[in-house]
C-alpha positions in Angstrom: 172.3 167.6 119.7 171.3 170.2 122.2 169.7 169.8 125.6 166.5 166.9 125.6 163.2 169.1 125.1 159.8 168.7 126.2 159.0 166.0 123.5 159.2 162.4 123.4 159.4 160.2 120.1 156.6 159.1 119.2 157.9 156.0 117.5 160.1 155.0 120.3 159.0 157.7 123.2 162.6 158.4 123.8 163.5 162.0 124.6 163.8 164.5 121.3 166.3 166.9 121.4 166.6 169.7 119.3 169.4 169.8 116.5 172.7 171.9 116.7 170.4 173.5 113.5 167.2 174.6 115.4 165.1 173.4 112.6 164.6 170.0 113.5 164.3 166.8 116.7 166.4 163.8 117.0 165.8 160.6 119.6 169.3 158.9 120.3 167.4 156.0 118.0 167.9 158.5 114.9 164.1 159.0 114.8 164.1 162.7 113.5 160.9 165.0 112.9 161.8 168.7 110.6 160.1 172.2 112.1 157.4 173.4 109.9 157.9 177.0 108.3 155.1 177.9 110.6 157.5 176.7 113.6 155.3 173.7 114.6 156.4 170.4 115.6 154.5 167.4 113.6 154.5 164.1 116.4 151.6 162.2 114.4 153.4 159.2 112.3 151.6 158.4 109.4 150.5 154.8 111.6 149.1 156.8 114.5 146.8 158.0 112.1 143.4 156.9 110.8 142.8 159.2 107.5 144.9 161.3 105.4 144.1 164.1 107.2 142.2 163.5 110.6 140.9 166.4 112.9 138.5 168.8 111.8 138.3 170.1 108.1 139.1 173.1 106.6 135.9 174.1 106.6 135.2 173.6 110.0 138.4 175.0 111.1 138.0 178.6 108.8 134.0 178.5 110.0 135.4 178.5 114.1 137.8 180.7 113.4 135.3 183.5 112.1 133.2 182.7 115.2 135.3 182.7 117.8 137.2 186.0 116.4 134.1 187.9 116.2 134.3 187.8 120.1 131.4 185.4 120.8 133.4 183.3 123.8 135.5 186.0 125.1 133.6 185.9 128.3 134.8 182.1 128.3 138.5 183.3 127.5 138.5 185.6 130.7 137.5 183.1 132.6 139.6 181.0 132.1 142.5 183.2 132.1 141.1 184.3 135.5 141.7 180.6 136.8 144.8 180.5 135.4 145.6 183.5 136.9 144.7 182.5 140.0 147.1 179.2 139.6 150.3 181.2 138.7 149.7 183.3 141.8 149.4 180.5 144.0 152.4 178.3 142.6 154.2 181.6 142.5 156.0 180.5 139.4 155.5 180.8 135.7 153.4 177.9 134.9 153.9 175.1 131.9 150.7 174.4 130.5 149.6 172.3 127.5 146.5 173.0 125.9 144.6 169.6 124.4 142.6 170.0 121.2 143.6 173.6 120.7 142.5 174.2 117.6 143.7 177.5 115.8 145.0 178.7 118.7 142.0 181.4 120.0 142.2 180.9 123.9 146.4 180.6 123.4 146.2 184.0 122.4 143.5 185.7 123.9 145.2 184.3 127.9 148.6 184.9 126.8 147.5 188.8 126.1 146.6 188.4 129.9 149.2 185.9 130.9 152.3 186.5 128.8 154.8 184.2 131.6 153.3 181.2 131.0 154.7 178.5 128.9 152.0 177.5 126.2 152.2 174.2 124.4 148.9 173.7 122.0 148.2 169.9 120.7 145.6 168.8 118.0 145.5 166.1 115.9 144.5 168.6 112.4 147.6 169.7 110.7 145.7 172.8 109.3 144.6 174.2 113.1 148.2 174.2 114.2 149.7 175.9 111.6 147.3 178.5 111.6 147.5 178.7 115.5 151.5 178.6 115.3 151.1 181.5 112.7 149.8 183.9 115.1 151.5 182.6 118.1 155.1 182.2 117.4 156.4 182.2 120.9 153.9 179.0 121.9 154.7 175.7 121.3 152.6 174.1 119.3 152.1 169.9 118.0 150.4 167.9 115.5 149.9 164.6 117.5 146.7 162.4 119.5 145.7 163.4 122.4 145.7 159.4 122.8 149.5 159.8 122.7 150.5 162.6 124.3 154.3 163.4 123.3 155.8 165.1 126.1 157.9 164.0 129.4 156.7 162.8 132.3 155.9 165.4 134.7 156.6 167.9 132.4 153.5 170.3 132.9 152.1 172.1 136.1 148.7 172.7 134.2 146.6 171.0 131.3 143.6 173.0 129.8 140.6 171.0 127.9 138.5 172.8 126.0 135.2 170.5 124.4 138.0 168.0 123.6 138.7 164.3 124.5 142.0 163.4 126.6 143.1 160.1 127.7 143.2 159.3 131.4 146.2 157.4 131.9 147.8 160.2 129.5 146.8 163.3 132.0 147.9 161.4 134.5 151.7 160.7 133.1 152.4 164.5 132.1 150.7 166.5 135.0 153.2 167.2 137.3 152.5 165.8 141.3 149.7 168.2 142.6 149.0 169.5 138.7 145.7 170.9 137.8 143.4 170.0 135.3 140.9 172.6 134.0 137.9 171.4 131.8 135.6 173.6 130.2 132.2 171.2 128.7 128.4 172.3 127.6 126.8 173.8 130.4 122.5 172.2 130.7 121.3 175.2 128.1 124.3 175.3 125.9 123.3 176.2 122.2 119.7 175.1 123.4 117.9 177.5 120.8 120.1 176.6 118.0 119.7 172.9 118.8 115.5 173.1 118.5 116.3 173.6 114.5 117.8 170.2 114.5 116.0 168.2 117.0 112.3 167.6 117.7 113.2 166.2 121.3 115.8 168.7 122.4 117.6 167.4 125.5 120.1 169.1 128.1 123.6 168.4 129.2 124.5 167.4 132.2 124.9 170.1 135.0 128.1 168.1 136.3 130.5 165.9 134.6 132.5 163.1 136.0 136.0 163.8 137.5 138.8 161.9 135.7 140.1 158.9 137.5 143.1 160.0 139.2 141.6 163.7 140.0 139.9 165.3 143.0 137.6 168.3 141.9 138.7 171.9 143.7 136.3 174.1 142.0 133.4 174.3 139.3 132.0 177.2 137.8 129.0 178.0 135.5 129.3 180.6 132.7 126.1 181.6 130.9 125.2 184.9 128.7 123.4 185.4 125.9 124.5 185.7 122.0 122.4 187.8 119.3 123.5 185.9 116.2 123.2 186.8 112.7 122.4 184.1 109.9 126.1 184.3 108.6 127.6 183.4 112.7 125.1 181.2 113.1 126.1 179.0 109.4 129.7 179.2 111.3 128.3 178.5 115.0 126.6 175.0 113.5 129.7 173.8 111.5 131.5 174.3 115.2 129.3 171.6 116.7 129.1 168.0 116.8 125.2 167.9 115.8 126.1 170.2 112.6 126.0 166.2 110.8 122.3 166.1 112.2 121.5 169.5 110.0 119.6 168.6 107.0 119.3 171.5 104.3 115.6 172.0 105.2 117.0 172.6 108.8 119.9 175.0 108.1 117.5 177.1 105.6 115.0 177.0 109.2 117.9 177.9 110.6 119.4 181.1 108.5 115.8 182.5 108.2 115.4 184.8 111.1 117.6 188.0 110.7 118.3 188.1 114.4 118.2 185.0 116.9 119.3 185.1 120.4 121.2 182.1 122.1 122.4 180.7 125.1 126.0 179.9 126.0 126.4 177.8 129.3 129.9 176.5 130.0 131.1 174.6 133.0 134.5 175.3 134.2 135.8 172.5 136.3 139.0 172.5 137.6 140.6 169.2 139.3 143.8 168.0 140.9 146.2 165.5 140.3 145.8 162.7 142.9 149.4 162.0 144.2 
């Protein structure tokens, strides 16, 4: 075997290595996990998982992807690049970065168009998200494993990104390196509020702040709003992004898909925190 990786086994969490082959990982227990064509890593064994095939769908996954292509949260992309940006110039170093719940891979791309020195690892628990996102991002490196398990070194990364996905304290914790920043991006008070009044009656706002991770000090928090003009087709594809899209009977989508034009708020908050050391 080669030099140890970024991985660790996660049957045994000892270090992977990668194979005198380059197609596959190896612990020193024999444990060994094969390269998908698409060139990404799968670190889910079939006991860490709770369905045949957790994570989002097909359908949700092709429905984000059409969304988040046509451009809607670019603004959001910048600004987070920006950030990120901002981090690199600071540490004066390329930065390692893992990106939790990254879906398809839209922000990988769209910052590393802006940022192409930084090292991008992508994790999500859907199989089908990560190959797409490895597709179109061959030089990222991208896993199929729980954000509940996190299979990387200790210390191993200067930044973790969170985009509208769940982490695990302790996790964050183990691979941020000492001083390591954690950048979360959640609903904003107005998020979506014009698209939730088709499903609710009592429409209700987020939070303007979120709680800090245990473990984290807040540096910074930002608020990103601007408006979207949305056409019935974006909008069918903005509802299957969301959470409440299980709420939407079919009386409320047809409610939904009948104006031609309908104008919505985004509102993001960009926190961004530092390891406690």
């Amino acid at each position: 075997m080669t030099a140890l990786s970024a991985y660790l086994c996660p049957v045994c969490t000892a270090p992977l290595a990668l194979a005198a082959t380059g197609k596959s990982y190896q612990c020193v227990q024999g444990h060994c996990f094969d390269l998908a064509k698409e060139g990404y890593l799968n670190l889910l064994p079939v006991q860490h998982k709770h369905s045949s095939e957790p994570g989002d769908s097909k359908a949700m996954l092709n429905a984000r992807r059409a969304f988040l292509e046509a451009g809607h949260y670019e603004p959001l992309a910048n600004a987070i690049s920006a950030i990120l940006n901002n981090e690199a110039t600071a540490m004066n170093q390329p930065l390692r970065l893992l990106d939790i719940g990254c879906g398809e891979g839209y922000y990988s791309r769209k910052i590393h168009m802006m940022l192409p020195n930084i090292e991008w690892h992508g994790l999500d628990i859907a199989k089908f998200a990560i190959a797409a996102a490895a597709k179109k991002l061959p030089n990222a490196h991208y896993v199929v494993a729980s954000s509940k398990r996190l299979p990387y070194c200790d210390q191993y990364f200067d930044v973790v990104l969170r985009v509208f996905a769940p982490s695990d304290e302790d996790e964050l914790q183990r691979v941020l390196k000492p001083f390591g920043r954690l950048l979360i991006v959640t609903p904003g008070p107005r998020h979506l509020a014009q698209l939730k009044a088709f499903i609710y009656h009592d429409v209700r706002e987020h939070a303007d702040a979120i709680a800090c991770p245990a473990g984290f000090t807040r540096i910074t928090s930002q608020r990103l709003s601007y408006w979207l003009e949305t056409y019935p087709s974006e909008r069918a594809a903005l509802l299957q992004m969301t959470p409440f899209a299980w709420r939407a009977n079919y009386e409320r989508q047809q409610a939904l898909q009948a104006p031609e034009i309908l104008r919505i708020e985004t509102d993001f908050i960009l926190s961004l925190a530092e390891k406690n050391c």
